[in-house]
C-alpha positions as CSV (number, residue, x, y, z in Angstrom):
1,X,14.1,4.7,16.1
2,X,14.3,4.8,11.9
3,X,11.9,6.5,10.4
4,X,9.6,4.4,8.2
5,X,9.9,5.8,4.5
6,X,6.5,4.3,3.6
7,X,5.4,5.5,-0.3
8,X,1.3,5.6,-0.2
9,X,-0.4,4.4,-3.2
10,X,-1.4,1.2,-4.2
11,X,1.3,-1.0,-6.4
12,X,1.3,-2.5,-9.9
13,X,-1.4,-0.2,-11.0
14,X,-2.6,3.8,-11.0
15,X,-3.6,4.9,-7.9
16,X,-5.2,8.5,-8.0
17,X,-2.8,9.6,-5.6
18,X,-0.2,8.7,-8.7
19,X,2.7,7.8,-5.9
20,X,4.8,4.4,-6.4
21,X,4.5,2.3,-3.0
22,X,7.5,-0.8,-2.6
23,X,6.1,-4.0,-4.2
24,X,4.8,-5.7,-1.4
25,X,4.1,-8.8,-3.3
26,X,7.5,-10.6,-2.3
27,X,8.0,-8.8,1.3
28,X,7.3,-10.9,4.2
29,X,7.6,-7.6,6.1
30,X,7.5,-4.2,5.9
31,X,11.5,-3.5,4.3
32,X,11.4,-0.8,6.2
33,X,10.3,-1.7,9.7
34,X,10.4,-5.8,9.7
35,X,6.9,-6.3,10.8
36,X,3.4,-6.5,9.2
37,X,2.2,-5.3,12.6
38,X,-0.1,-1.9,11.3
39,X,0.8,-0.4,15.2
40,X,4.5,-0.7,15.1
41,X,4.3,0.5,11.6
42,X,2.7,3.4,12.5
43,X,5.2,4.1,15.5
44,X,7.9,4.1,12.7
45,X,6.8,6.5,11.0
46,X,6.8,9.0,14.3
47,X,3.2,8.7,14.9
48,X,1.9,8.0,18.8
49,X,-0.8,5.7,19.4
50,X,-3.2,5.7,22.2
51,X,-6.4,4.3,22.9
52,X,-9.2,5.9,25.4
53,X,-13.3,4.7,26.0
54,X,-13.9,8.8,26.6
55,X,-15.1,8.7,22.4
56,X,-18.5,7.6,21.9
57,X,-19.4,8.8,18.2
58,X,-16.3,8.0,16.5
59,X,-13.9,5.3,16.0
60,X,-10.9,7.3,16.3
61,X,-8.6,10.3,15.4
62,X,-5.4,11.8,13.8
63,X,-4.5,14.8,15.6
64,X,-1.8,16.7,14.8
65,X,-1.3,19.5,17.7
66,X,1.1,18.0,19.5
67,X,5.0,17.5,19.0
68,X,4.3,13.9,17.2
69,X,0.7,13.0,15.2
70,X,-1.2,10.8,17.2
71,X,-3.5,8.3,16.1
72,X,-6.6,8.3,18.9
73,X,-8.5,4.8,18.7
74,X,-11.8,4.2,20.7
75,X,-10.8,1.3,23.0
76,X,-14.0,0.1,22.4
77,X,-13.2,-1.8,19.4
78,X,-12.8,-4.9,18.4
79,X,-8.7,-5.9,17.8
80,X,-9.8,-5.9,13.3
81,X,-11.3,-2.9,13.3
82,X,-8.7,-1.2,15.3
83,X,-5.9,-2.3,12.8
84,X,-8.2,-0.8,10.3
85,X,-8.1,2.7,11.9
86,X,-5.0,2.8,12.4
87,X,-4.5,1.9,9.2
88,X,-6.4,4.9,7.6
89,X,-4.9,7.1,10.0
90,X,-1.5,6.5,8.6
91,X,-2.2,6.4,4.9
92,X,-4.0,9.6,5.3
93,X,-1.5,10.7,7.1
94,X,1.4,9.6,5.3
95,X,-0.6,11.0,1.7
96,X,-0.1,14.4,2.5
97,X,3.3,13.9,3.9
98,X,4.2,12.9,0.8
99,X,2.5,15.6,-0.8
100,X,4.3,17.5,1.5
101,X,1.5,19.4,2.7
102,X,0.6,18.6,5.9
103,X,0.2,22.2,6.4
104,X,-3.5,21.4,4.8
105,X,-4.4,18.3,6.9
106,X,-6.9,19.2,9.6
107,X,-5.1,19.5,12.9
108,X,-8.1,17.3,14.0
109,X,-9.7,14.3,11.7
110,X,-12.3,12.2,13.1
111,X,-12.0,8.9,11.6
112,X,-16.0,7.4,11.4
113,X,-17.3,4.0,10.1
114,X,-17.4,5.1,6.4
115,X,-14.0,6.5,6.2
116,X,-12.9,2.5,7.1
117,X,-14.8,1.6,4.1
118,X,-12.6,3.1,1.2
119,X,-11.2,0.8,-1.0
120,X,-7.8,3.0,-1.5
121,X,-6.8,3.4,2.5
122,X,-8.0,-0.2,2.9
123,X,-5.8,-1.5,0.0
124,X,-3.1,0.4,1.3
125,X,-3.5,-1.2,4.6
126,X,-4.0,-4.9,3.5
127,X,-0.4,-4.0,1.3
128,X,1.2,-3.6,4.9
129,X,-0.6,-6.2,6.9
130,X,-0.6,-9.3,4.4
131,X,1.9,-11.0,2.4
132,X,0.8,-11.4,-1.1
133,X,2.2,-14.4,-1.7
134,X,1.2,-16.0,1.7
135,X,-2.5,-14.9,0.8
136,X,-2.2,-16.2,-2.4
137,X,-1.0,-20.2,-1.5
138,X,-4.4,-19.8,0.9
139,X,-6.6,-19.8,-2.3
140,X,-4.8,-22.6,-3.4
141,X,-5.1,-24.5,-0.5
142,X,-9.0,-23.4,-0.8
143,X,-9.5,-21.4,2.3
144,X,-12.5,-19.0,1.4
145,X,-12.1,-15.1,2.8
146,X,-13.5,-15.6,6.3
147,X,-10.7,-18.5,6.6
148,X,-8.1,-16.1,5.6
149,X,-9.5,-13.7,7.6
150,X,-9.9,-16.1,10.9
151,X,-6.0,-17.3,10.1
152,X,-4.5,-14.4,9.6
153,X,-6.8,-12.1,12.5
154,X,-7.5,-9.6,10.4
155,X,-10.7,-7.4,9.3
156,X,-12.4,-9.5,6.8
157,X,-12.9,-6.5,4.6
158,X,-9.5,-5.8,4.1
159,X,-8.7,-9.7,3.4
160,X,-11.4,-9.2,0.5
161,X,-9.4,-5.8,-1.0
162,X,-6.2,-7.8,-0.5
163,X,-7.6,-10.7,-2.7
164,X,-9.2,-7.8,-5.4
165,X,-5.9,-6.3,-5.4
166,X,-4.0,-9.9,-6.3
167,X,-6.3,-9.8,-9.1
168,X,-5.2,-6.2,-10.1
169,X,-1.6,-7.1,-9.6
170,X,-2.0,-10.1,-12.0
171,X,-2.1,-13.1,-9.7
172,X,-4.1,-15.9,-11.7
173,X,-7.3,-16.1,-9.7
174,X,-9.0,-19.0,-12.3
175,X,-8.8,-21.5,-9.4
176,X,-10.4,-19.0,-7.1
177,X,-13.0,-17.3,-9.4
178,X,-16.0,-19.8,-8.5
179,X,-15.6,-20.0,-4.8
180,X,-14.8,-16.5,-4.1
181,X,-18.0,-15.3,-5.8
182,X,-20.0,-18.0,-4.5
183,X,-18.7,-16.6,-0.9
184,X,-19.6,-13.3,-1.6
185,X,-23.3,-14.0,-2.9
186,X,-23.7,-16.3,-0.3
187,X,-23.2,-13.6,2.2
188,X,-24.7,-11.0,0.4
189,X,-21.1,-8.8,-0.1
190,X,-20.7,-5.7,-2.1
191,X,-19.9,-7.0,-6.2
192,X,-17.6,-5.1,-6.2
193,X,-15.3,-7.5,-4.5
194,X,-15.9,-10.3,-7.4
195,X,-12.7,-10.7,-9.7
196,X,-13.1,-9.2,-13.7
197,X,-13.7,-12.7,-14.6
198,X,-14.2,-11.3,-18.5
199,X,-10.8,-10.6,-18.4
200,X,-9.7,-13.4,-17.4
C-alpha cells in the first residue's frame, strides 16, 4: 500500500501549526490516495481502524502501542460523527509526525466530544472530505448547510468550517452572506461560523 504523504495545517492561510497542506481547493480527491473517504485515508497513512461498543465514556482513541497506530471508534456512533473522529485522530496524529515527534504523543489519547469541536482538526478534516469547489457551486445553487450536509453525508459541523474556510481561502461568499447567517441564527449556531462580511 503507498503511504499517504498528507501535510497538516490548514491551506491559503497561517495555521498555528505553520505546515503547508496540498491546496485542496481544485482536488476532487486526495492526490495522494484518490478518495475523499476519511477511513481509507487514514489506512494510507498506516494507521488501523477498528470499531468496538466495549467504550462507554469516550468516542474513540489513538493508540499507539502496537506495530501500527490504531484509531479506536465507539461503534456506537452515528456514520458523521465517526468520520469526525477519525478525522482528529489522524490530524493529531499526522501533526506530530510531521513534527517528528511522535515520541511525545501519548501512547493512549482519548478522543471526547470537545476534542471534535476544534476548528483546526475539523478544518483539516472538511479539507480531506469535501471538494472546494463542489461545495462552493452548492451555494450557488442555494442549498443552505444542512442541504450540503444531507447531500454530501457528512457532519454538519464540519460542512459549516468547510464553508468559513472558502471564505478564508477567498471564495466570494456575497451571494451566500444573507442566507448563511440567517441559517445560523435561525438555528441558534455559534457566530463564529458567520462570514467577515466587513471585509467583504
Amino acid at each position: 500500500m503507498n503511504h499517504c504523504s498528507i501535510h497538516y495545517a490548514i491551506p491559503g492561510r497561517r495555521s498555528h501549526y505553520g505546515f503547508c497542506i496540498y491546496s485542496p481547493s481544485r482536488q476532487r480527491t486526495c492526490p495522494k490516495c484518490g478518495t475523499r473517504n476519511i477511513k481509507q485515508i487514514a489506512r494510507s497513512c498506516s494507521l488501523d481502524i477498528s470499531e468496538t461498543s466495549r467504550i462507554k465514556d469516550m468516542l474513540g482513541l489513538l493508540s499507539l502501542y502496537f506495530d501500527k497506530p490504531l484509531i479506536l471508534i465507539n461503534r456506537q456512533l452515528d456514520k458523521q460523527t465517526k468520520q469526525m473522529v477519525c478525522g482528529y485522530a489522524l490530524g493529531h496524529y499526522l501533526e506530530h509526525q510531521l513534527l517528528m515527534d511522535l515520541h511525545t504523543l501519548n501512547k493512549f489519547l482519548t478522543i471526547k466530544d470537545k476534542h471534535i469541536l476544534l476548528y483546526e482538526h475539523n478544518a483539516f478534516t472538511s479539507h480531506l472530505m469535501l471538494d472546494s469547489d463542489e461545495v462552493y457551486q452548492m451555494t450557488k445553487r442555494g442549498l443552505d448547510a444542512a442541504q450540503i450536509s444531507a447531500a454530501k453525508r457528512i457532519h454538519l459541523n464540519l460542512v459549516l468550517v468547510k464553508l468559513l474556510e472558502l471564505h478564508h481561502l477567498g471564495y466570494d461568499l456575497r451571494h451566500y452572506h444573507a442566507q448563511h447567517h440567517a441559517f445560523i441564527k435561525k438555528f441558534n449556531l455559534p457566530a463564529y461560523f458567520q462570514f467577515d462580511v466587513t471585509a467583504g
